[in-house]
PDB file of N, CA, C and O in Angstrom:
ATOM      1  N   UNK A   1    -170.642-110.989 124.217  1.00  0.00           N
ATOM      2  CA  UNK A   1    -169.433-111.676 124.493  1.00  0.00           C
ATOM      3  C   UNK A   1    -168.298-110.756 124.090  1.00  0.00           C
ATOM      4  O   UNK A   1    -168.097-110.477 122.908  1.00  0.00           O
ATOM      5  N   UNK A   2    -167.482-110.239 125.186  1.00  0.00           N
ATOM      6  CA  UNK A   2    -166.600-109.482 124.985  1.00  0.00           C
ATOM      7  C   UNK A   2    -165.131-110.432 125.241  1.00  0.00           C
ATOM      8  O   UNK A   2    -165.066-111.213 126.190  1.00  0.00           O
ATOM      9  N   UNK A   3    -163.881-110.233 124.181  1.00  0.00           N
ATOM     10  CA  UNK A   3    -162.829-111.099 124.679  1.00  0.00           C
ATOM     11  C   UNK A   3    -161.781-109.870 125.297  1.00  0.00           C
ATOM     12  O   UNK A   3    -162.079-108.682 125.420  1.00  0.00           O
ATOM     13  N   UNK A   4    -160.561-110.472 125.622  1.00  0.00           N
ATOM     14  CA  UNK A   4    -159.362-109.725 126.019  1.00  0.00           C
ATOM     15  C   UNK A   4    -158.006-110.487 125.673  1.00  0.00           C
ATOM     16  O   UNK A   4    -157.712-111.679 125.764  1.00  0.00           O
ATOM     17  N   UNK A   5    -157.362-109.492 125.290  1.00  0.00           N
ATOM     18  CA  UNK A   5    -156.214-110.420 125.573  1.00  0.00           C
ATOM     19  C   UNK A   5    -155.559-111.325 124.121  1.00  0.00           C
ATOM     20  O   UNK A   5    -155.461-111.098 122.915  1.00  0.00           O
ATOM     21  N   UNK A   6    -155.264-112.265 124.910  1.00  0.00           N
ATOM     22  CA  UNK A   6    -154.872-113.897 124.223  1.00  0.00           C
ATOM     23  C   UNK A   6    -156.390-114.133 124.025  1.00  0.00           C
ATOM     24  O   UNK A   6    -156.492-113.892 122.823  1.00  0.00           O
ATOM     25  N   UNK A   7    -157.453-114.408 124.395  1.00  0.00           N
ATOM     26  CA  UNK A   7    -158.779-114.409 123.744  1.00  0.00           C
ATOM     27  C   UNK A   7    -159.026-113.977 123.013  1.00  0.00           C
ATOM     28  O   UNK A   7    -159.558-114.700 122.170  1.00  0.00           O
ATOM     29  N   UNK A   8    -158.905-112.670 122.701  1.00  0.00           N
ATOM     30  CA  UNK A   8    -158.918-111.741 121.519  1.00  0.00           C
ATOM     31  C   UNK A   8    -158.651-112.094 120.317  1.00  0.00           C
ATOM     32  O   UNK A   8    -159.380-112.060 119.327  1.00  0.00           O
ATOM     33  N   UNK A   9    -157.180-112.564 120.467  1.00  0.00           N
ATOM     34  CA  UNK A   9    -156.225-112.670 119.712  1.00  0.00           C
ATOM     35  C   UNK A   9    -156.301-113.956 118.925  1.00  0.00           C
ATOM     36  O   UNK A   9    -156.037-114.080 117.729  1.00  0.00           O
ATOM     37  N   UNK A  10    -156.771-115.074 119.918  1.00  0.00           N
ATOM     38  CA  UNK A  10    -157.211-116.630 119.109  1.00  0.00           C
ATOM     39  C   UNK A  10    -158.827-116.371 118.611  1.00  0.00           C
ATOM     40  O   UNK A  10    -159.242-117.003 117.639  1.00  0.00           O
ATOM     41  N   UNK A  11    -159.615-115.516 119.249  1.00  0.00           N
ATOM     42  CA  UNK A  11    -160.837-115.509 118.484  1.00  0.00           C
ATOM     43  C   UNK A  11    -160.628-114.743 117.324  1.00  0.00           C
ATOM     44  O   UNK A  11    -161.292-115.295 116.447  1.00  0.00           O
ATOM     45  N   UNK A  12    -160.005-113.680 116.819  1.00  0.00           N
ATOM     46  CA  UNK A  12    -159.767-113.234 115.754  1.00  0.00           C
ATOM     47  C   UNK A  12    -160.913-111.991 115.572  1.00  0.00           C
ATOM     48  O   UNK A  12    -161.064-111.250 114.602  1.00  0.00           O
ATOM     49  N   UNK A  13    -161.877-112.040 117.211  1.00  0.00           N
ATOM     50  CA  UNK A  13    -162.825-110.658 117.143  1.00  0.00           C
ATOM     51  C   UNK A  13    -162.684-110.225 118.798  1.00  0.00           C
ATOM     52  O   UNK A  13    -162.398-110.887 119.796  1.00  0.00           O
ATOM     53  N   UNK A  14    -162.988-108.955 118.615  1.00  0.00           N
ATOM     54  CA  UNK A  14    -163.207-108.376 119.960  1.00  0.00           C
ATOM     55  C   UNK A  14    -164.271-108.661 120.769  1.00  0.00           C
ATOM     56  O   UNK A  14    -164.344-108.559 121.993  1.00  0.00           O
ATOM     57  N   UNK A  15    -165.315-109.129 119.761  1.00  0.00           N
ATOM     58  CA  UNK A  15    -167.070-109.350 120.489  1.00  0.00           C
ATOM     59  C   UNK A  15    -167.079-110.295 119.858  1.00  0.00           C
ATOM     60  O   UNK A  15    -166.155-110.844 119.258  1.00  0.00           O
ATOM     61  N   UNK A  16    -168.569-110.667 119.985  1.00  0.00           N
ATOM     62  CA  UNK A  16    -169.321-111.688 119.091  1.00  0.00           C
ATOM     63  C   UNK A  16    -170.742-111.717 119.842  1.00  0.00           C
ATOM     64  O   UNK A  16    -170.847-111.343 121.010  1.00  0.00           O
ATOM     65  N   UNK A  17    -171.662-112.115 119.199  1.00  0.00           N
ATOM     66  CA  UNK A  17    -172.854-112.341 119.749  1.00  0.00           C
ATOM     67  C   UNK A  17    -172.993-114.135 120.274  1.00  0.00           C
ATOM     68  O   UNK A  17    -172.256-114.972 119.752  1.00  0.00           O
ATOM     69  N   UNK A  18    -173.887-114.474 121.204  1.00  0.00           N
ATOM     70  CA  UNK A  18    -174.057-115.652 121.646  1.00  0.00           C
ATOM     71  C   UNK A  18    -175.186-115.637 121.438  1.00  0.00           C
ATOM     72  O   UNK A  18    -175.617-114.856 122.286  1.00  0.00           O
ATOM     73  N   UNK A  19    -176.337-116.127 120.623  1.00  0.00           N
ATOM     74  CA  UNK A  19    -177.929-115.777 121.370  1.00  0.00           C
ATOM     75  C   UNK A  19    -178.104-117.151 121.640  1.00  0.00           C
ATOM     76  O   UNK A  19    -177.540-118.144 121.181  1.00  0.00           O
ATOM     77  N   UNK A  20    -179.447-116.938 122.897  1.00  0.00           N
ATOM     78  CA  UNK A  20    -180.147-117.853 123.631  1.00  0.00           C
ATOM     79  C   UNK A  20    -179.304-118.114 124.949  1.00  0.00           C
ATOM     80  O   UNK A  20    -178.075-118.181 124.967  1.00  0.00           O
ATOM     81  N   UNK A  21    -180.229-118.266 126.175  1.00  0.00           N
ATOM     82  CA  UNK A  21    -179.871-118.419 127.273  1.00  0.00           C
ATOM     83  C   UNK A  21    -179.661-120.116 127.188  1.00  0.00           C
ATOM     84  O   UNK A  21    -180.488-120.980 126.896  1.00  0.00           O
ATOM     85  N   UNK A  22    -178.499-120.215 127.488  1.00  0.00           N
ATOM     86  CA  UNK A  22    -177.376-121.716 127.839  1.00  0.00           C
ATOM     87  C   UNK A  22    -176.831-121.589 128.907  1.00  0.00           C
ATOM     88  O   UNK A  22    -177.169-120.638 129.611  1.00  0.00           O
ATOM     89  N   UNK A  23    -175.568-122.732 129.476  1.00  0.00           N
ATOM     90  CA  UNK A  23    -174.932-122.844 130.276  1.00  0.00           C
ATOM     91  C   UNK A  23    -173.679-122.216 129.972  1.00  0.00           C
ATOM     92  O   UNK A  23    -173.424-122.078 128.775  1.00  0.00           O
ATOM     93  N   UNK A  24    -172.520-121.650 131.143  1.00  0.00           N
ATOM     94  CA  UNK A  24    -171.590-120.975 130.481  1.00  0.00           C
ATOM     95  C   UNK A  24    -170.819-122.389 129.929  1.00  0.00           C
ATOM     96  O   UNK A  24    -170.128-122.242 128.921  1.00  0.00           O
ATOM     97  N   UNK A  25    -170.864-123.216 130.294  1.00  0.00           N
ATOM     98  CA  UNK A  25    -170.080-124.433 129.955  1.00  0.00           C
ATOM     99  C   UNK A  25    -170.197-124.256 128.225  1.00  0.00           C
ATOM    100  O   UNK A  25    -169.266-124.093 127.437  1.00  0.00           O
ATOM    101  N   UNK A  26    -171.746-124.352 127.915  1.00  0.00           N
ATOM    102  CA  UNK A  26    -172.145-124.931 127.136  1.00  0.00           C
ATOM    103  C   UNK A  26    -171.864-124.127 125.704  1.00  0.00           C
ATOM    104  O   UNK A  26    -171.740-124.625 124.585  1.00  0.00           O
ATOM    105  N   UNK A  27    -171.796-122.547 126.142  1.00  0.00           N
ATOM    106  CA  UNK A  27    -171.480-121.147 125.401  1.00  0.00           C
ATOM    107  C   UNK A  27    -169.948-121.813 125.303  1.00  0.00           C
ATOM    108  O   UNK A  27    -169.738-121.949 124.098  1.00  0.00           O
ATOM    109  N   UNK A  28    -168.896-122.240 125.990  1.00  0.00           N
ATOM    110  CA  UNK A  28    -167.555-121.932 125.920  1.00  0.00           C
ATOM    111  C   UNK A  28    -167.423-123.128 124.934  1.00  0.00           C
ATOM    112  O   UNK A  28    -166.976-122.574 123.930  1.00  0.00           O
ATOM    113  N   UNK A  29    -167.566-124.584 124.611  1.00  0.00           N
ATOM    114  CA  UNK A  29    -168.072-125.411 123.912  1.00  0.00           C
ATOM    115  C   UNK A  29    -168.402-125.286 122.411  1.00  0.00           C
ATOM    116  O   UNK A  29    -167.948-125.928 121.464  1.00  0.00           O
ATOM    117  N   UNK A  30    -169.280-124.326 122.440  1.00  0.00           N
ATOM    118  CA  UNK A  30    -170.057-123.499 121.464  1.00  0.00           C
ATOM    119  C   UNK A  30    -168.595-122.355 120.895  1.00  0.00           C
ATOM    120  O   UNK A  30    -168.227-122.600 119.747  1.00  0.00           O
ATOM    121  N   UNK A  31    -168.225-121.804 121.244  1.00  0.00           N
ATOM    122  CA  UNK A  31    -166.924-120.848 120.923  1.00  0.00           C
ATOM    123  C   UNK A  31    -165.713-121.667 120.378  1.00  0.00           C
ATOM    124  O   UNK A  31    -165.093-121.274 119.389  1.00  0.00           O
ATOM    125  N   UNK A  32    -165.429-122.665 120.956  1.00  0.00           N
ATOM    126  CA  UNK A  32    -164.259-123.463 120.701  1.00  0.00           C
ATOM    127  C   UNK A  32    -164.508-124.186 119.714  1.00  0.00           C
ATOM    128  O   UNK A  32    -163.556-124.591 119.048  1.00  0.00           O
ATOM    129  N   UNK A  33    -165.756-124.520 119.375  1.00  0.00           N
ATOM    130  CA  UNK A  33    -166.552-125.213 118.443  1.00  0.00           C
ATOM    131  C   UNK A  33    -166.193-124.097 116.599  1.00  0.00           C
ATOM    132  O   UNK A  33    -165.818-124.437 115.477  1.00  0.00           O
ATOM    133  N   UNK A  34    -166.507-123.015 117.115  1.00  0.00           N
ATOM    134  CA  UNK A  34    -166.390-122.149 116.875  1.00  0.00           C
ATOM    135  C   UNK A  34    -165.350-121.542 115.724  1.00  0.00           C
ATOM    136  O   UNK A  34    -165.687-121.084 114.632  1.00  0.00           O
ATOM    137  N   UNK A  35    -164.123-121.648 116.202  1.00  0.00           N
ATOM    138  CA  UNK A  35    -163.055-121.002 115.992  1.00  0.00           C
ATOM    139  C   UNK A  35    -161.612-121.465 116.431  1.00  0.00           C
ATOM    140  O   UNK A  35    -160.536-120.885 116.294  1.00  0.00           O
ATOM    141  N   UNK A  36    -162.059-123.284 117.278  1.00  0.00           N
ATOM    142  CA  UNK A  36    -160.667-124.124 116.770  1.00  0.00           C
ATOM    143  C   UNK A  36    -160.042-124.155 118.080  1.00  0.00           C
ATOM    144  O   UNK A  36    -160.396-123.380 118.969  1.00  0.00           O
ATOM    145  N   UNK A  37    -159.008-125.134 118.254  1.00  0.00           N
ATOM    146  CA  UNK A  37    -158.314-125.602 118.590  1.00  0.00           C
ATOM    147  C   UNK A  37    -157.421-124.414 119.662  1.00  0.00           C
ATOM    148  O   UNK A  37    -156.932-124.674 120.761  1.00  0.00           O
ATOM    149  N   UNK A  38    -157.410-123.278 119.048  1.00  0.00           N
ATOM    150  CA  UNK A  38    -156.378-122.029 119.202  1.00  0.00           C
ATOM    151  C   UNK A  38    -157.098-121.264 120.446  1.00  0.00           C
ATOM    152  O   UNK A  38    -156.434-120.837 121.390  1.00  0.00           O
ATOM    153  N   UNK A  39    -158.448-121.133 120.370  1.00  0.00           N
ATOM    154  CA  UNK A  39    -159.059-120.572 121.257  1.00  0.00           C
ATOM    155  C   UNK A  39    -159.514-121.618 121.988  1.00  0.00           C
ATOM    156  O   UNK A  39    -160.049-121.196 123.013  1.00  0.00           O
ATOM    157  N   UNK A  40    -159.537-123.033 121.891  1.00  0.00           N
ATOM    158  CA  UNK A  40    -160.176-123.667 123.164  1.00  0.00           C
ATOM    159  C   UNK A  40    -159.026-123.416 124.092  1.00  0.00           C
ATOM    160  O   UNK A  40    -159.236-122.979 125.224  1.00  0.00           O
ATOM    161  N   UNK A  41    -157.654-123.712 123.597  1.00  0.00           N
ATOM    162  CA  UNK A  41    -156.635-123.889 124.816  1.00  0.00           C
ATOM    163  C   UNK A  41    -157.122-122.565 125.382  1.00  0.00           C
ATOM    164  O   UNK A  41    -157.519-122.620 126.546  1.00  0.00           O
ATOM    165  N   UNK A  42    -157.162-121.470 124.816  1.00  0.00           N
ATOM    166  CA  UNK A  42    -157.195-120.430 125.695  1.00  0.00           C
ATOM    167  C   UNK A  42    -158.165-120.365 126.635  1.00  0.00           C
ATOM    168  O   UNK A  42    -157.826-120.112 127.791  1.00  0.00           O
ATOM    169  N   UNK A  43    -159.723-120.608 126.275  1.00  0.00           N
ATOM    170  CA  UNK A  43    -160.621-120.470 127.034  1.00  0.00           C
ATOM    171  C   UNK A  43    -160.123-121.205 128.346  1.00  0.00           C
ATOM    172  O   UNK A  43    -160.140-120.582 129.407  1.00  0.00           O
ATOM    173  N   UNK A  44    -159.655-122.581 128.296  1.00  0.00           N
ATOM    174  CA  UNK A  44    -159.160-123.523 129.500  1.00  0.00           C
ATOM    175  C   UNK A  44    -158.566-122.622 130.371  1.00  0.00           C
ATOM    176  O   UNK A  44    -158.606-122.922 131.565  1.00  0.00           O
ATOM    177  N   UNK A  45    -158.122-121.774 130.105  1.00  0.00           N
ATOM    178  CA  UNK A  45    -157.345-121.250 131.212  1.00  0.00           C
ATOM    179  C   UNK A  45    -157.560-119.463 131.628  1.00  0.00           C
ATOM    180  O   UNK A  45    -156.815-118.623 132.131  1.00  0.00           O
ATOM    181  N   UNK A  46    -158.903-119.449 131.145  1.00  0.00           N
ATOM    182  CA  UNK A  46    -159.713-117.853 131.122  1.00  0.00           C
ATOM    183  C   UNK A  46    -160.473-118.114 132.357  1.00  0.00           C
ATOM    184  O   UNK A  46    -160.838-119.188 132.837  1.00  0.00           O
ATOM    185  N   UNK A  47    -160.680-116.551 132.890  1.00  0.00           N
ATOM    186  CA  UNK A  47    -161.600-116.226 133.754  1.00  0.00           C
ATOM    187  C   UNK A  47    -163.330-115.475 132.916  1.00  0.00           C
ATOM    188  O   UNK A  47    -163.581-115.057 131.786  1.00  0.00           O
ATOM    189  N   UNK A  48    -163.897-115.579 133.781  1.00  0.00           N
ATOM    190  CA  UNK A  48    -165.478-114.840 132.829  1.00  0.00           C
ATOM    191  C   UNK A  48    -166.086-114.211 133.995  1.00  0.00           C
ATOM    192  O   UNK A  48    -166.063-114.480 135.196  1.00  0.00           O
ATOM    193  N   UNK A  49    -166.669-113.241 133.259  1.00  0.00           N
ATOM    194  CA  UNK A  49    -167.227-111.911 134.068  1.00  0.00           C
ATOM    195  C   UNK A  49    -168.815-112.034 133.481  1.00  0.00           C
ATOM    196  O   UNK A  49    -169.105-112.341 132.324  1.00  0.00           O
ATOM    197  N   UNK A  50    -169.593-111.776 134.368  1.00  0.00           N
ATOM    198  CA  UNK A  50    -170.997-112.094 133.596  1.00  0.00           C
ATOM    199  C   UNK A  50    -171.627-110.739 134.093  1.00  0.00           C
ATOM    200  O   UNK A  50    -172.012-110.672 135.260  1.00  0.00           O
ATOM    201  N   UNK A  51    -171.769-109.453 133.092  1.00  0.00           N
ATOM    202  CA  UNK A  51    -172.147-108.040 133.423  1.00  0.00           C
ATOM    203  C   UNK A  51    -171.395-107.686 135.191  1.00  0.00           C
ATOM    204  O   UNK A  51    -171.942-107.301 136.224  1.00  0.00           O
ATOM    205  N   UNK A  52    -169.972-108.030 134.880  1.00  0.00           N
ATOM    206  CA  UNK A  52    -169.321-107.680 136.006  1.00  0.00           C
ATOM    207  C   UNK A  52    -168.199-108.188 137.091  1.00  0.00           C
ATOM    208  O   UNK A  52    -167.158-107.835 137.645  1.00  0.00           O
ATOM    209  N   UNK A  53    -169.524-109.696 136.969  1.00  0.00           N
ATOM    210  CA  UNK A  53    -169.125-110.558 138.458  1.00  0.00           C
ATOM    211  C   UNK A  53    -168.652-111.736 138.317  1.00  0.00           C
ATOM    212  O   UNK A  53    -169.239-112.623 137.697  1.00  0.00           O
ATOM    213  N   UNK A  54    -167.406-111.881 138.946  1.00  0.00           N
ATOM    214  CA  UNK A  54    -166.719-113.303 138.134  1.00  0.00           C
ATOM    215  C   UNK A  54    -168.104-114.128 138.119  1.00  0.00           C
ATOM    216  O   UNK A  54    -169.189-113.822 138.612  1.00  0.00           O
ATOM    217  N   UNK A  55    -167.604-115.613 137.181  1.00  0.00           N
ATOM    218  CA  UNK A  55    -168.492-116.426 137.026  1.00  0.00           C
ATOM    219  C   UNK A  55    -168.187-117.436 137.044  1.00  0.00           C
ATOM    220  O   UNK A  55    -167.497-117.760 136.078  1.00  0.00           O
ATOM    221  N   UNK A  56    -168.468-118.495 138.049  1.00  0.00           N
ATOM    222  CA  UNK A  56    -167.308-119.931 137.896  1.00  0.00           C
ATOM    223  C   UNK A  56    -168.075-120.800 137.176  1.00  0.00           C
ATOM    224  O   UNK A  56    -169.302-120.808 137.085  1.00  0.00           O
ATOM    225  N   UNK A  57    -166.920-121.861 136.442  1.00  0.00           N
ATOM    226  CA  UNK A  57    -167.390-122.858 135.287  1.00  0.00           C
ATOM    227  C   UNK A  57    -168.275-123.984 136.204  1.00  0.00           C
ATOM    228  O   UNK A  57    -168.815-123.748 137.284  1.00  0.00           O
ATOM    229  N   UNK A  58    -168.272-124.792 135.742  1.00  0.00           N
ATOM    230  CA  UNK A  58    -169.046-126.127 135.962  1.00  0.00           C
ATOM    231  C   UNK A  58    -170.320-125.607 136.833  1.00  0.00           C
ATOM    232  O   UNK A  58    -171.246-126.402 136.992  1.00  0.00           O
ATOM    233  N   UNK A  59    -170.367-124.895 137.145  1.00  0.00           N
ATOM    234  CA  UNK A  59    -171.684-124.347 137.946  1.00  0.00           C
ATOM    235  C   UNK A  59    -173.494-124.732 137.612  1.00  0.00           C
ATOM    236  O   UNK A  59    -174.478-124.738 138.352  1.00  0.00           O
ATOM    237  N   UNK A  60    -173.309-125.015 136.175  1.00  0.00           N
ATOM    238  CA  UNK A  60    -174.405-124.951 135.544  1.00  0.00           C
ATOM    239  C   UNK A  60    -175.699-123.613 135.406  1.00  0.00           C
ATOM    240  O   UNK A  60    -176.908-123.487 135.214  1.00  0.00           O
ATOM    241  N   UNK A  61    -174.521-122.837 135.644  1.00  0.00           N
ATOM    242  CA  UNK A  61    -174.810-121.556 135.689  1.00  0.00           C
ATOM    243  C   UNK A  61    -175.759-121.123 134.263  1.00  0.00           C
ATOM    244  O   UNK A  61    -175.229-121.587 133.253  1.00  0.00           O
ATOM    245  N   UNK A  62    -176.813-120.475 134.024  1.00  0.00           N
ATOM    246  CA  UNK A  62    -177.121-119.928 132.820  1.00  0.00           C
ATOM    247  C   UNK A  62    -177.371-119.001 132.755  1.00  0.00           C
ATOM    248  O   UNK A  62    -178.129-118.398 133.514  1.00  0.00           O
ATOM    249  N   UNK A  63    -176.481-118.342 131.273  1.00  0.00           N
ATOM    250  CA  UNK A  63    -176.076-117.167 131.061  1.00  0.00           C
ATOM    251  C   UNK A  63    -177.282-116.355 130.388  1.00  0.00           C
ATOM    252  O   UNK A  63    -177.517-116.699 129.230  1.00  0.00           O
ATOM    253  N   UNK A  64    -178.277-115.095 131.035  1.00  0.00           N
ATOM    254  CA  UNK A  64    -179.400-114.706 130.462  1.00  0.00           C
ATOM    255  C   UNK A  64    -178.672-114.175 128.804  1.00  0.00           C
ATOM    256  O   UNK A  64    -177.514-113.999 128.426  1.00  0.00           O
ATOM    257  N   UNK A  65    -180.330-114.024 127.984  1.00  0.00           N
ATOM    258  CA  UNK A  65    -179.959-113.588 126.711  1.00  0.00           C
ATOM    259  C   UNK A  65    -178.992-111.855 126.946  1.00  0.00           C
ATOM    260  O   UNK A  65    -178.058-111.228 126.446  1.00  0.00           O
ATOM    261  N   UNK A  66    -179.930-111.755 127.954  1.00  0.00           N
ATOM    262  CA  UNK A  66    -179.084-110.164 127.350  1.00  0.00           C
ATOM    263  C   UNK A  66    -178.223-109.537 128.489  1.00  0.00           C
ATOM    264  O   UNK A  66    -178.154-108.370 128.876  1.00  0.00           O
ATOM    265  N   UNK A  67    -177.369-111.051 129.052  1.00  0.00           N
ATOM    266  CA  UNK A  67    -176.438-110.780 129.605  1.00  0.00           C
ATOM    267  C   UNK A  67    -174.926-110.498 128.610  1.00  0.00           C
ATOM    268  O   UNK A  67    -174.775-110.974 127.485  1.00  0.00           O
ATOM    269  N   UNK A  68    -173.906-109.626 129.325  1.00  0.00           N
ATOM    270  CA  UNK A  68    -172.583-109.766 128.619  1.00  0.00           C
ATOM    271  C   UNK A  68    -171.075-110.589 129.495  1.00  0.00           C
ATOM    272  O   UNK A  68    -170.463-110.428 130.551  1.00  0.00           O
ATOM    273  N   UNK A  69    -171.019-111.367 128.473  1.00  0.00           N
ATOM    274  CA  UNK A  69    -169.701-112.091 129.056  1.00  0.00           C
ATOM    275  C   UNK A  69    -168.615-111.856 128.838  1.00  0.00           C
ATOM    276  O   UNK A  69    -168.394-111.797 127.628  1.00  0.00           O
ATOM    277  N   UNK A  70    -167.397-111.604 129.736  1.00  0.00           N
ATOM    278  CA  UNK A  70    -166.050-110.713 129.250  1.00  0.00           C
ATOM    279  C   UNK A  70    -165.814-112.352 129.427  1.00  0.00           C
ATOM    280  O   UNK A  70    -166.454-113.233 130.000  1.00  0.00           O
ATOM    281  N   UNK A  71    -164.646-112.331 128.695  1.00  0.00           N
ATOM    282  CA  UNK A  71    -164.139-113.926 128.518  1.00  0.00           C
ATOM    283  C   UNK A  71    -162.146-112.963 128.846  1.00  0.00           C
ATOM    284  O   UNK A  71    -161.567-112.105 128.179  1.00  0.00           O
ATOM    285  N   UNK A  72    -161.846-113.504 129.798  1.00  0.00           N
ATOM    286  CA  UNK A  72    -160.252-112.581 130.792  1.00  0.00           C
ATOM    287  C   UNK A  72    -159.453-114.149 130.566  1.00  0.00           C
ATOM    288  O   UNK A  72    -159.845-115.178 131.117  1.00  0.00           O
ATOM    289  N   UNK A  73    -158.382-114.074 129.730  1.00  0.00           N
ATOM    290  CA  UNK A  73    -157.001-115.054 130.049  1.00  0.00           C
ATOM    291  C   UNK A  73    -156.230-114.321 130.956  1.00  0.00           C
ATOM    292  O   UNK A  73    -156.341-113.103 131.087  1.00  0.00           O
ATOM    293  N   UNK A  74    -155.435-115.036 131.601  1.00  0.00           N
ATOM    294  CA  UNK A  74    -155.015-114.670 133.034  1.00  0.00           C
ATOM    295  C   UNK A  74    -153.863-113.585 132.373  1.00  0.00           C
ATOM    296  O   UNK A  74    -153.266-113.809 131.320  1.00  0.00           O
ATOM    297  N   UNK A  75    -153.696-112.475 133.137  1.00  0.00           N
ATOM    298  CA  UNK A  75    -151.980-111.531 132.686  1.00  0.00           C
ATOM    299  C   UNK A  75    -151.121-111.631 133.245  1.00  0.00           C
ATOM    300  O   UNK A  75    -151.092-111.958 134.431  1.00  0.00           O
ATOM    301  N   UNK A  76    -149.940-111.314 132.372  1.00  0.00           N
ATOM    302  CA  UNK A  76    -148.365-111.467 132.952  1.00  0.00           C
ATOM    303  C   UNK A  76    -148.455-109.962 133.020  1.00  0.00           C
ATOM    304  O   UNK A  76    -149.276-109.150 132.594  1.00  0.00           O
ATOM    305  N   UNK A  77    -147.390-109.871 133.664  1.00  0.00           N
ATOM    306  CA  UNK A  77    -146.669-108.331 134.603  1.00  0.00           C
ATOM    307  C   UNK A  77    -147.239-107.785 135.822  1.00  0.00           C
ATOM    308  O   UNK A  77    -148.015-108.267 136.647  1.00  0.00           O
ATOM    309  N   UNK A  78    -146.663-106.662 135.729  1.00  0.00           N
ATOM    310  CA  UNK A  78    -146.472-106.495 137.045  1.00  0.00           C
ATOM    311  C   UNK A  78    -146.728-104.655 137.583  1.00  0.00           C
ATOM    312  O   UNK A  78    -146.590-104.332 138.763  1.00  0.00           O
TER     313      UNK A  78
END
């Protein structure tokens, strides 16, 4: 789990480990659970990259163990 950004910045780490294959729902849940209030707003409004390729929420998508997730809040400029 890689963050960026305003993710970064409310998780208070650059990485983190997730283990066990879950749902991304269920990982983002798990994070906010995590580390509060500060980083859920953010996640709400993040994009996720799963070794690359966006990854859309509610999907019930599951994220392999030794996949990596960039967790992207949207950027300003230009």
């Amino acid at each position: 789990m890689r963050y960026w950004a305003a993710a970064r910045a409310a998780a208070g780490a650059e990485q983190e480990r997730v283990d066990g294959e879950r749902t991304v729902d269920d990982v983002i849940a798990e994070l906010a659970g995590r580390h509060g209030d500060r980083l859920a707003a953010v996640l709400g409004r993040c994009s996720f990259l799963l070794d690359g390729q966006q990854l859309p929420r509610g999907t019930g998508r599951t994220l392999p163990a030794t996949g990596e997730l960039d967790v992207l809040p949207p950027f300003a400029g230009g």
